[in-house]
C-alpha positions as CSV (number, residue, x, y, z in Angstrom):
1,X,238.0,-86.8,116.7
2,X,234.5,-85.4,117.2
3,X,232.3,-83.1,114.6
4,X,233.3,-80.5,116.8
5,X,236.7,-81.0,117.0
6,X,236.8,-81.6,113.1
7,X,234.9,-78.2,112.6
8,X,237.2,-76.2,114.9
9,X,240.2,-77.9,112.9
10,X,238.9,-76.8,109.4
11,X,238.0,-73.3,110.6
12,X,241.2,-73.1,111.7
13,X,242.7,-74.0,108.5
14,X,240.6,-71.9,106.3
15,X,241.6,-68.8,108.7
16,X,245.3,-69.4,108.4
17,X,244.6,-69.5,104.8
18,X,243.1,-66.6,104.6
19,X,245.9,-64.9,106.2
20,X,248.7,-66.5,104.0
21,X,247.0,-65.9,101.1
22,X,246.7,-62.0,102.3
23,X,250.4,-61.8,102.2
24,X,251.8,-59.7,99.6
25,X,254.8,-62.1,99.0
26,X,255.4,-65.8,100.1
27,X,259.4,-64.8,100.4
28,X,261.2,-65.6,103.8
29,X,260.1,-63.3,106.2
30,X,258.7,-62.8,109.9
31,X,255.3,-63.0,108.9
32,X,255.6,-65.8,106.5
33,X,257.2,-67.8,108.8
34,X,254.7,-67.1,111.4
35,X,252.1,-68.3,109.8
36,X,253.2,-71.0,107.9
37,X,254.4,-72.1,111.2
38,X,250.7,-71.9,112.6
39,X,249.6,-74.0,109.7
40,X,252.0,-76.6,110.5
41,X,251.2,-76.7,114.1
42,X,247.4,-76.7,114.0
43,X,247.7,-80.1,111.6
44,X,250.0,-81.6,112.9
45,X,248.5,-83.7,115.7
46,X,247.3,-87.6,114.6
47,X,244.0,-87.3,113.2
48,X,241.5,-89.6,112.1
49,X,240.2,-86.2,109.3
50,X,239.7,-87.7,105.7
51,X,240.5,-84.2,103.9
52,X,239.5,-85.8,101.2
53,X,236.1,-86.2,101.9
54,X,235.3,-82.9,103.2
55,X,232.9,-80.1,101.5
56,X,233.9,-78.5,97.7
57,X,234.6,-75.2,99.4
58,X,237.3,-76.9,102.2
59,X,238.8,-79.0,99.1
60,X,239.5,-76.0,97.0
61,X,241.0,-73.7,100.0
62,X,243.1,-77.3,100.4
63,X,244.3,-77.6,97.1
64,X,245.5,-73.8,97.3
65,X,246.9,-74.5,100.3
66,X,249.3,-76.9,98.7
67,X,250.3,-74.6,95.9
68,X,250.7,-71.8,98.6
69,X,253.1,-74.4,100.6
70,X,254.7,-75.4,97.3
71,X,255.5,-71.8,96.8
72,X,257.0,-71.1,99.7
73,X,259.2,-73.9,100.2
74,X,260.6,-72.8,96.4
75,X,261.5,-69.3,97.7
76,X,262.9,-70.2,100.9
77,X,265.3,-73.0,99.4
78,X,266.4,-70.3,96.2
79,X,267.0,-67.8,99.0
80,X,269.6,-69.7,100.9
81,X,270.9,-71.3,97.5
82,X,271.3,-67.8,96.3
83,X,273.3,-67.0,99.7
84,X,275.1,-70.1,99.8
85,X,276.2,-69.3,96.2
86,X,277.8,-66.5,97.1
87,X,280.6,-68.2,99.0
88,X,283.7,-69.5,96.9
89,X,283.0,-73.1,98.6
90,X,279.1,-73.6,98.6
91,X,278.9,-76.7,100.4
92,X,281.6,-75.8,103.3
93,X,278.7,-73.3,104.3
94,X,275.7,-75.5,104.0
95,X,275.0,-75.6,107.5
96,X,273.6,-71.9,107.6
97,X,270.3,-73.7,105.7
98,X,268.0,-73.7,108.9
99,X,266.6,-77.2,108.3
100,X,270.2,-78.3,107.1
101,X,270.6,-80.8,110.4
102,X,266.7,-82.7,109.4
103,X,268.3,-83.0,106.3
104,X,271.6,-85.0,107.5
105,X,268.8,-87.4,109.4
106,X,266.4,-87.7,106.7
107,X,269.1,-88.5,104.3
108,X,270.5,-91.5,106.9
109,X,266.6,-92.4,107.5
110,X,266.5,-92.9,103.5
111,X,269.7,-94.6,103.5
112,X,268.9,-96.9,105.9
113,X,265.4,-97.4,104.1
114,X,267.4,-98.4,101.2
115,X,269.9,-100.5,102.6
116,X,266.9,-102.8,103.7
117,X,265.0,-103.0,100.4
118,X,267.4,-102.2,97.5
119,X,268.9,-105.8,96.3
120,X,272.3,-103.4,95.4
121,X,273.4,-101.7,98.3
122,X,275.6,-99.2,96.3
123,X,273.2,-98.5,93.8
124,X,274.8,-97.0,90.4
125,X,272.0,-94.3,89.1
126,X,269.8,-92.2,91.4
127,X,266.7,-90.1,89.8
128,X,265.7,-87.4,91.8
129,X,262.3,-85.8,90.4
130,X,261.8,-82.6,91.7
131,X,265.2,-81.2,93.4
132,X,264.5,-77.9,93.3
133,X,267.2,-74.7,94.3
134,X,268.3,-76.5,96.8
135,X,269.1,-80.1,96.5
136,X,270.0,-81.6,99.6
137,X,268.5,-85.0,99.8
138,X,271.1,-85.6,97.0
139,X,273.9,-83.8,98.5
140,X,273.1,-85.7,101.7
141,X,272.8,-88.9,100.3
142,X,275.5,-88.8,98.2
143,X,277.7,-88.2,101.0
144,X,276.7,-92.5,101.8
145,X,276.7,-93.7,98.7
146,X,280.1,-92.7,97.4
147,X,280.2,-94.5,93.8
148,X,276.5,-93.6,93.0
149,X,275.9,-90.9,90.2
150,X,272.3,-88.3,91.2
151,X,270.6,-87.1,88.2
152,X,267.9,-84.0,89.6
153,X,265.2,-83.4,87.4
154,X,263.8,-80.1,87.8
155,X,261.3,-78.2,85.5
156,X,262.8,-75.1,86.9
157,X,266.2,-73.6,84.9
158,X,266.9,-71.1,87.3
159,X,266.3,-73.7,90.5
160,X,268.8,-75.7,88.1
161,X,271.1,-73.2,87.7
162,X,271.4,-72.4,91.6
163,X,272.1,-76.2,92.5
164,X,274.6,-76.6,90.0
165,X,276.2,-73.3,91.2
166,X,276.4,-75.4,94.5
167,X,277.9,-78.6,93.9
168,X,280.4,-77.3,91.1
169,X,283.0,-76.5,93.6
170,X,283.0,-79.7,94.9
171,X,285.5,-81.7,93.4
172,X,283.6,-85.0,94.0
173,X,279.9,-84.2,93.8
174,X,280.6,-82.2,90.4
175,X,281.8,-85.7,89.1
176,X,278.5,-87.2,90.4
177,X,275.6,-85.2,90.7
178,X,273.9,-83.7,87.3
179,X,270.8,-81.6,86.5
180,X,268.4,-81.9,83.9
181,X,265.8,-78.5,82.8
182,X,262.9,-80.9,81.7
183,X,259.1,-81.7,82.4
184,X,259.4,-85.6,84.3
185,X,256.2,-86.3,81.5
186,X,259.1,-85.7,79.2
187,X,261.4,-88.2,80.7
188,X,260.9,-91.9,79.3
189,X,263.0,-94.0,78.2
190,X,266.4,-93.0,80.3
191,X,264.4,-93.8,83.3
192,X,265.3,-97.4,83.0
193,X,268.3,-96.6,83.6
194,X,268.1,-95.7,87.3
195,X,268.2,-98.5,90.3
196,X,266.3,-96.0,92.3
197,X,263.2,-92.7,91.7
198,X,262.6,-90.5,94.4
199,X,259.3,-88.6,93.7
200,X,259.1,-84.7,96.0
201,X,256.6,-84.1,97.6
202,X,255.2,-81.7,95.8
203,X,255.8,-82.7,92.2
204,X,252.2,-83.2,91.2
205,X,250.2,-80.7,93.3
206,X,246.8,-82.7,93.1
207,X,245.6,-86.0,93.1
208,X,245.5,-86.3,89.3
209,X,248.4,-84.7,88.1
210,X,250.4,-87.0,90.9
211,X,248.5,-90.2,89.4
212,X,249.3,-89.0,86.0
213,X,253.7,-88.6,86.6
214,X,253.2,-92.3,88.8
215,X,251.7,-94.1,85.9
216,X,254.3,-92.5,83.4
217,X,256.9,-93.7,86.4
218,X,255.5,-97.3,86.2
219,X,255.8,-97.3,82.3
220,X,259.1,-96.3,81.9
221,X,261.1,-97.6,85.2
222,X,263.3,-100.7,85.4
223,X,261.7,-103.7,86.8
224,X,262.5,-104.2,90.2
225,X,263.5,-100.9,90.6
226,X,263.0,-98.7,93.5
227,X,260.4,-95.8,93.7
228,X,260.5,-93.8,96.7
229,X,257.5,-90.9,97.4
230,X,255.8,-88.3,99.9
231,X,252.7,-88.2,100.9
232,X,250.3,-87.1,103.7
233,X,248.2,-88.6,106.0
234,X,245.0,-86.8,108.5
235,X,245.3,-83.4,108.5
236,X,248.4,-83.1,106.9
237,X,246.8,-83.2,103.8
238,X,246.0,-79.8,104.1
239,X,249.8,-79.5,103.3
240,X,250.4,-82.5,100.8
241,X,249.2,-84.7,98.0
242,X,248.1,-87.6,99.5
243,X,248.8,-90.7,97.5
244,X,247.5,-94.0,98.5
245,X,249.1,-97.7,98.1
246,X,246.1,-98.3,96.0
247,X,247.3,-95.4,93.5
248,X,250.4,-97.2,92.7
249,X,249.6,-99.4,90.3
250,X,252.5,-101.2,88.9
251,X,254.5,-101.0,91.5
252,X,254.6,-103.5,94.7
253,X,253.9,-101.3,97.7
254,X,257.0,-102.4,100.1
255,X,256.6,-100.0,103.3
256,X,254.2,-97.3,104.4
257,X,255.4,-95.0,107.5
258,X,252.5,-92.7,108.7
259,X,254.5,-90.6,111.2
260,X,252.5,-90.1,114.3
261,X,254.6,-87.0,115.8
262,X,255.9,-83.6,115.0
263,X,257.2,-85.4,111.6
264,X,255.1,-84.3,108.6
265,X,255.1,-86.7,105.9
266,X,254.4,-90.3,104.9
267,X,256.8,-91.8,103.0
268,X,256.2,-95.0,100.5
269,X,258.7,-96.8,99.4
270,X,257.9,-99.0,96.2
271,X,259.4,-101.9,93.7
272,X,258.4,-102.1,89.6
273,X,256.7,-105.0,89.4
274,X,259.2,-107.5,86.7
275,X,255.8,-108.4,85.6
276,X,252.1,-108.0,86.3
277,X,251.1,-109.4,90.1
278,X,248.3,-111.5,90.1
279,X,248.4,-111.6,94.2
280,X,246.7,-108.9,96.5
281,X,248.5,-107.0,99.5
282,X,247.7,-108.0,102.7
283,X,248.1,-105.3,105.3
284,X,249.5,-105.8,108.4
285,X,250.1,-102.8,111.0
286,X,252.9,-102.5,113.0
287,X,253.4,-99.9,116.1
288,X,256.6,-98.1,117.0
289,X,258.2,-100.5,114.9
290,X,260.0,-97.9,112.2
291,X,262.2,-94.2,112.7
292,X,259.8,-91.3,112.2
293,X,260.5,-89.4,108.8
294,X,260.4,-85.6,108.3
295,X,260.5,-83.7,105.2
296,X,262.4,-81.0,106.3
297,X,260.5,-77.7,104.2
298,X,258.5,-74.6,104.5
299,X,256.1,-77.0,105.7
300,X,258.0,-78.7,108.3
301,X,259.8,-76.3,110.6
302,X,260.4,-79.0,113.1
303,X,263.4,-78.3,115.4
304,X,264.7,-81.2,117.7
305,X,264.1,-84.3,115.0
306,X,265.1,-87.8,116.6
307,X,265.2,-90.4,114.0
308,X,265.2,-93.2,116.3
309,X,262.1,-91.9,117.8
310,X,259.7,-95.1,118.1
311,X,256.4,-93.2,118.0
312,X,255.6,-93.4,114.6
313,X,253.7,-96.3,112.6
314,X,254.5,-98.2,109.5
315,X,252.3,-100.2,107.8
316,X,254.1,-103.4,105.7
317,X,252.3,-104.3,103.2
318,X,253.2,-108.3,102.5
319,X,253.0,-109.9,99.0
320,X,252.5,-113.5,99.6
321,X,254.7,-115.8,97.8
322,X,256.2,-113.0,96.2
323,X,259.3,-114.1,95.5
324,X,257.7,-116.8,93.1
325,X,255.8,-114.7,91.1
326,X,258.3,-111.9,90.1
């Protein structure tokens, strides 16, 4: 990408920002979904942009760009909880969602993601930080792993309060699913208790707070357990955090998948170190090697997803002699 072609990119960005944060709401509507769309679409495209690099004016309108996201994504998933709600069976229903299908294939991606680093394929505890109104990477995965009990952390009551009013019908995900009203900072000690952490996307809306909840992560998880996160990577960090393998301190970095398509987010997948590494990662890039990923959200109105699209790129970051030293 040229100086030109980075310039026209970041005027387009700070003009759709203008215009969303114009709107007098951020609910599900036409307009919103217009321009949120636009956003998506203009940084979308592989690009070689370091966002976080660019002038103090462009980071700020980037930072609020993320909130704005964040924002959006809340109200359009309590929206279609709040509707789904409303029907005696929740879940029978679940399909009205729009995104409901990226869901089903992200939730088989993830699967399939753990099946290959996870040492228990039927793990017995799953954290998920972040769940939000509507709560489908647990529904979905639970749907797999049939013995495994989801606990959603969610700072929200009411976004607790609609996903519980989901699953409580549901004669086997009310056995297995649970929600906690609680600040992750104020989660310690019962985190050792899960073989597996998935981290949202947009818990930690800048670089600092994000570092802040990983290190608490690192403190209080299980060795050897499994930390799974979203990040961003070129222009998509207009939309996301972006969290580097270098941010993750202990924690061996397993995988890194920098989707090269329509597919929004990176996604790194993680192990707590049983004890302090005294090795360095070596990085070695592979192409078309790994399914793309999408997070299906406000910010990722991607029709069409094919998970066994090849046009994506993973980096594997080795740990030499690994094995012997943890």
């Amino acid at each position: 990408m040229g100086f030109d072609e980075e310039e026209l990119l970041i005027q387009k960005v700070c003009e759709i920002y203008d215009n969303i944060s114009s709107l007098k709401s951020l609910k599900p509507s036409e307009d919103v979904n217009t321009l949120f769309t636009q956003l998506v679409l203009t940084c979308m495209p592989p690009s070689p942009i370091d966002v976080t690099k660019l002038s103090v004016t462009v980071q700020e309108i980037r930072s609020k760009l993320i909130c704005l996201c964040g924002q959006a994504e809340g109200l359009l998933e309590s929206h279609f909880s709040t509707l789904l709600g409303s029907f005696e069976t929740p879940l029978d229903h679940i399909n009205i969602f729009p995104y409901y299908t990226n869901y089903l294939k992200l939730g088989h991606l993830e699967f399939t993601i753990l099946n290959k680093h996870i040492t228990n394929p039927n793990p017995n505890r799953i954290a998920f930080i972040g769940s939000g109104p509507l709560p489908l990477t647990s529904i979905v995965l639970a749907s797999y792993l049939r013995t495994t009990t989801f606990h959603n952390y969610d700072i929200d009551p009411l976004a607790n309060a609609l996903a519980l009013n989901l699953v409580s019908a549901d004669a086997d995900l009310s056995k297995r699913m649970f929600f906690h009203t609680t600040d992750v900072m104020n989660v310690s000690s019962v985190l050792n208790d899960f073989d597996v952490v998935f981290l949202a996307a947009l818990v930690g809306m800048n670089k600092e707070e994000k570092s802040r909840i990983i290190d608490h992560l690192a403190e209080y998880m299980a060795p050897g357990s499994i930390l799974m996160l979203r990040s961003a990577h070129g222009a998509r960090g207009f939309l996301y955090p972006i969290i580097e393998p270098s941010d993750l301190s202990g924690f061996e970095v397993l995988s890194v998948f920098h989707p090269m398509d329509e597919v929004i987010n990176s996604v790194i997948i993680a192990r707590k170190y049983k004890k302090n590494p005294v090795l360095v990662h070596s990085v070695i890039d592979h192409q078309g090697l790994a399914p793309a990923m999408v997070l299906p959200t406000k910010c990722s109105e991607i029709q069409g997803f094919n998970p066994t699209d090849r046009s994506s790129m993973i980096e594997e970051l080795a740990i030499h002699d690994q094995e012997q030293l943890i």
